[in-house]
N, C-alpha and C positions, 0 to 999 in steps of 0.2 A: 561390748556386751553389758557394759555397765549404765551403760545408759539407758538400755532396756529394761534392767531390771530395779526401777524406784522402789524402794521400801512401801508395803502396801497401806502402813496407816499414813503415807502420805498420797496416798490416789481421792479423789472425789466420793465422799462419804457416803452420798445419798445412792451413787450408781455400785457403791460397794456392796449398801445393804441391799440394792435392788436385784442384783446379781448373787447374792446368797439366798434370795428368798426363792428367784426362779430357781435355782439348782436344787434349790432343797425340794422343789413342787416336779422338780423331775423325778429323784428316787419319790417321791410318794404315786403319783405316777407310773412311775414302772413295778409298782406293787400294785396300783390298781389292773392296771391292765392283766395284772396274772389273778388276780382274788376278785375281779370284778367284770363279769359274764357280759355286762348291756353290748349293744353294740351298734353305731352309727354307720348306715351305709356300708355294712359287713367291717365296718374297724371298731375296736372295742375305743369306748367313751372316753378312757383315759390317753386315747396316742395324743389328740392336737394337743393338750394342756403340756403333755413329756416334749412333743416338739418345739412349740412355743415358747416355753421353760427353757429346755437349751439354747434354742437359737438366743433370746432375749439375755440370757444369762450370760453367754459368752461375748455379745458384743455390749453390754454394761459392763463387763468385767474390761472388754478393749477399752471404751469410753474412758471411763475409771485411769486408767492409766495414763490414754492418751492427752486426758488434761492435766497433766502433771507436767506437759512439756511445752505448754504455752505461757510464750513471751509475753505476746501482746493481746490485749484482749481476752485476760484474766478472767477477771470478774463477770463479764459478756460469756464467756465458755462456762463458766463455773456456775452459772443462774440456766444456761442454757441445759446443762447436765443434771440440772434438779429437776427442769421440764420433762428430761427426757426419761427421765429415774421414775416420776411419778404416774403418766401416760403411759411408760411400759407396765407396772405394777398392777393399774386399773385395767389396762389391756387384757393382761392374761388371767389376776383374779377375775373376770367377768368371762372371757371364756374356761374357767376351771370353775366355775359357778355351776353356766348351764352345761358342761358335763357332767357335773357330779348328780344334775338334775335327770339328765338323762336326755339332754335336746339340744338342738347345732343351737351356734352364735354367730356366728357371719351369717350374713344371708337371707337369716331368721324374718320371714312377714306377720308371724302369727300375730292376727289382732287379738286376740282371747286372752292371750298372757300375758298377766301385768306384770311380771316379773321380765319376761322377752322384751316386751316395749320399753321396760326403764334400761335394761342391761342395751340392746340393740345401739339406740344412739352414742352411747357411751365406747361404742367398738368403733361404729364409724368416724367420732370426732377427734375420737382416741388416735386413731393413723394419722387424721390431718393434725393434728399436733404432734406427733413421732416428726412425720415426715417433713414441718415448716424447723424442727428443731435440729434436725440432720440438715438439711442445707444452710440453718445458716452458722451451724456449727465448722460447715465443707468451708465458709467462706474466710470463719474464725482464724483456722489452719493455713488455707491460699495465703493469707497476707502476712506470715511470718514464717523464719525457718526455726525449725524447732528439734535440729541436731544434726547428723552429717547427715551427705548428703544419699546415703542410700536408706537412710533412717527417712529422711525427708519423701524420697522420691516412695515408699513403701507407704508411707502415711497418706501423700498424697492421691496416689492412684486408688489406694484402698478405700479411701474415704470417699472415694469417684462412684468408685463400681459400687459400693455400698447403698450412696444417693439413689443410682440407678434403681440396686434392687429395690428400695422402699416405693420408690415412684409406678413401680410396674403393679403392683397392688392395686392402687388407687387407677392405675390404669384401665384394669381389666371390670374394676366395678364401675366403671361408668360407661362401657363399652360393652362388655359382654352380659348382656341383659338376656335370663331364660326362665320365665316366671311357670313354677311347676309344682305339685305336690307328693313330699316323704313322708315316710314313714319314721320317727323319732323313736329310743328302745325303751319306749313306756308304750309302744302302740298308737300313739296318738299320730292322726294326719297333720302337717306343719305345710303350709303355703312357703315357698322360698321364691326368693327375687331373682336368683342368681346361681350359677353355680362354677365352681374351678376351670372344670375341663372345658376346652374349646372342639366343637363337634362333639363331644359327647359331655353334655355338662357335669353331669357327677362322677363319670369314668369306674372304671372298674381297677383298683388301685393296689399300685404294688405293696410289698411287705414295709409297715414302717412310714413312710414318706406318705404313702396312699397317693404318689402323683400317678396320674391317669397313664392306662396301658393300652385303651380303645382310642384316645386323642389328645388331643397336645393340651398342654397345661402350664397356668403362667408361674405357677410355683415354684415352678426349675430353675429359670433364670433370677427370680426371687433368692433360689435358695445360696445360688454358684455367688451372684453376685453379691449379697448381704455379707457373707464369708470373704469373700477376696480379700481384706485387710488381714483377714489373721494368717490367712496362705501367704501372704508379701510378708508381713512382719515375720512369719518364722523364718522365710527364706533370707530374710535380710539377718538375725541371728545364726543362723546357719552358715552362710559366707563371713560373718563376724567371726566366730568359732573358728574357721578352716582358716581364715587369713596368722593364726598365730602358728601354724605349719607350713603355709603355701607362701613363699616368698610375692608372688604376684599378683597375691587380694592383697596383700595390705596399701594399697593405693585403694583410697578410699572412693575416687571417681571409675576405677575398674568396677567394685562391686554398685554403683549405683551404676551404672548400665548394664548390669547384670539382672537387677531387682529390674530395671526399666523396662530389658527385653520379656523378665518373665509377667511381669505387669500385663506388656503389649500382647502375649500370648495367652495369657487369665481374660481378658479383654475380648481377646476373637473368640476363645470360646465360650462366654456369655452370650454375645452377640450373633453366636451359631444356634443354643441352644432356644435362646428368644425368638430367633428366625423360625426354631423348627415350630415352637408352640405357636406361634402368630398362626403357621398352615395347620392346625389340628391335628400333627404328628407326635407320637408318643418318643418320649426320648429311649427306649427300649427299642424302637422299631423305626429305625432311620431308614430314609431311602438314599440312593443313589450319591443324589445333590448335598443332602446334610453330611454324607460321608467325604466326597469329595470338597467339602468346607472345612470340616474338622481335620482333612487332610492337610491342607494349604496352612492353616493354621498350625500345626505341627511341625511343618517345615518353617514356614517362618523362621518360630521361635528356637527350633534348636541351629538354623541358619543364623542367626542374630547372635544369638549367645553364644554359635563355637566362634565366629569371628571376631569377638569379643575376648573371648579364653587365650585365641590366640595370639591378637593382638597387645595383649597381656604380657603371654609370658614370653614373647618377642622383646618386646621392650624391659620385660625383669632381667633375661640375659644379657642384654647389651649393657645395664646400668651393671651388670655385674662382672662385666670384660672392660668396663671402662673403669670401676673403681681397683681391677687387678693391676690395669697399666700405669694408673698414677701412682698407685700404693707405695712405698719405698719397704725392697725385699728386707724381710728382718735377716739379724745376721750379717750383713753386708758390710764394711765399718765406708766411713766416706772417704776418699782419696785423700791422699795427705795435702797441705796447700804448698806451693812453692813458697821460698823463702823470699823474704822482699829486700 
């Protein structure tokens, strides 16, 4: 546990202050949404900036920490973390701009606005620098270990599925091209390039998230996957915790194949829920096939990991029937020796 938790004025500064700024743009955010009426595409103007703000804010705060545990390739992570600290900043100030304005930021064509044309580029070049400083940050981490090994294997994997979610962004804007015009909550017509939902571009969006209920949407898998490190990192605190009870986690290679299987299980259902959006299916409304995947999937993983549990506490017992029969019984005095 103690490795988890590095003192925070020794985390990476710049992704420290970046992560207080999004948190703090969240509660300001969730007071607008309550005192501030506009509204985008039936969600009021302040949800993306409170979303964006969380999401951004918890994996700067991950970031932050996690270069506190690099060996090699110090300085490379740590310049790399400034990239990533100041791209998220101007990311989300620029989408918390044109909300406050009262008009979308992704997507945005309007040629009329000189305020949209300077902000616009800035979003789009904004991700490809997120997205080049995440991988070769993924690559920073591959080429060193940077604590045991279920610490390792939660780092690893999570910083896997993470890559993935940032990559599916970019994915879907160069592919899912649906040139249309909204209505923005000044009234004004907005030209858009593009929209979320697959089969239904703008979708008709649940509470909060606003991901699409009419068709599939790639911000699902976005969302499951951008997260997966901090679901492994707790999981991996979690089994830390329980091993000072459970005689048979404190074998540090039990609990990294325990983080591994639930990895392998976080894994398959990203790659279900991606599957679902790829077909224009809303994750609310699965059919048949996506049920029967998330099924498989669930077997799996609770198949991997009881085999695991048990082949654990198999092996705890036996090291503890074998250290009963070497033992020497207390109490016993030792046979007297013959006289010579």
């Amino acid at each position: 546990m103690t490795s988890l938790l590095t003192p925070v004025r020794g985390w990476h500064r710049p992704l420290v202050v970046c992560a207080a700024l999004t948190f703090g743009l969240v509660l300001v955010s969730g007071v607008g949404t309550i005192v501030d009426g506009r509204t985008l595409l039936d969600e009021s103007v302040w949800v993306k900036p409170l979303k964006f703000g969380f999401a951004f804010g918890l994996y700067a705060g991950t970031l932050a920490w996690l270069l506190t545990k690099l060996t090699r390739g110090r300085r490379l992570g740590r310049w790399l973390g400034t990239v990533f600290a100041v791209a998220a900043a101007v990311e989300v100030g620029a989408i918390t701009a044109q909300a406050a304005r009262g008009t979308f930021s992704h997507f945005n064509a309007d040629q009329s606005d000189p305020v949209t044309l300077a902000l616009v580029p800035l979003l789009t070049f904004g991700v490809m620098v997120i997205v080049i400083a995440q991988l070769v940050l993924a690559v920073v981490v591959l080429i060193q270990r940077t604590g045991g090994a279920a610490l390792n294997r939660a780092i690893r994997s999570g910083l896997a599925l993470a890559t993935f979610g940032m990559v599916v962004p970019v994915f879907w804007m160069v592919t899912e091209i649906h040139s249309r015009t909204v209505t923005d909550a000044n009234g004004h017509s907005v030209q858009m390039y593009q929209g979320h939902g697959i089969g239904d571009p703008d979708g008709h969006g649940m509470p909060l998230t606003n991901w699409s209920v009419s068709g599939g949407d790639f911000r699902v898998p976005h969302f499951f996957a951008l997260h997966g490190i901090q679901v492994l990192l707790l999981i991996t605190a979690v089994l830390a915790a329980l091993a000072a009870e459970r005689v048979w986690l404190r074998d540090g290679k039990v609990r990294a194949r325990l983080v591994g299987s639930a990895a392998l299980g976080y894994t398959g259902l990203v790659a279900v829920v991606t599957w679902q959006a790829w077909r224009g299916q809303s994750l609310i409304h699965p059919d048949a096939a996506t049920l029967l995947a998330l099924a498989a999937v669930l077997l799996f993983t609770v198949g991997t990991t009881a085999r695991v549990i048990v082949a654990a506490k198999r092996a705890a017992a036996e090291r503890a029937t074998a250290e009963c029969i070497t033992a020497q019984p207390a109490g016993i005095p030792e046979p007297a020796r013959l006289a010579s």
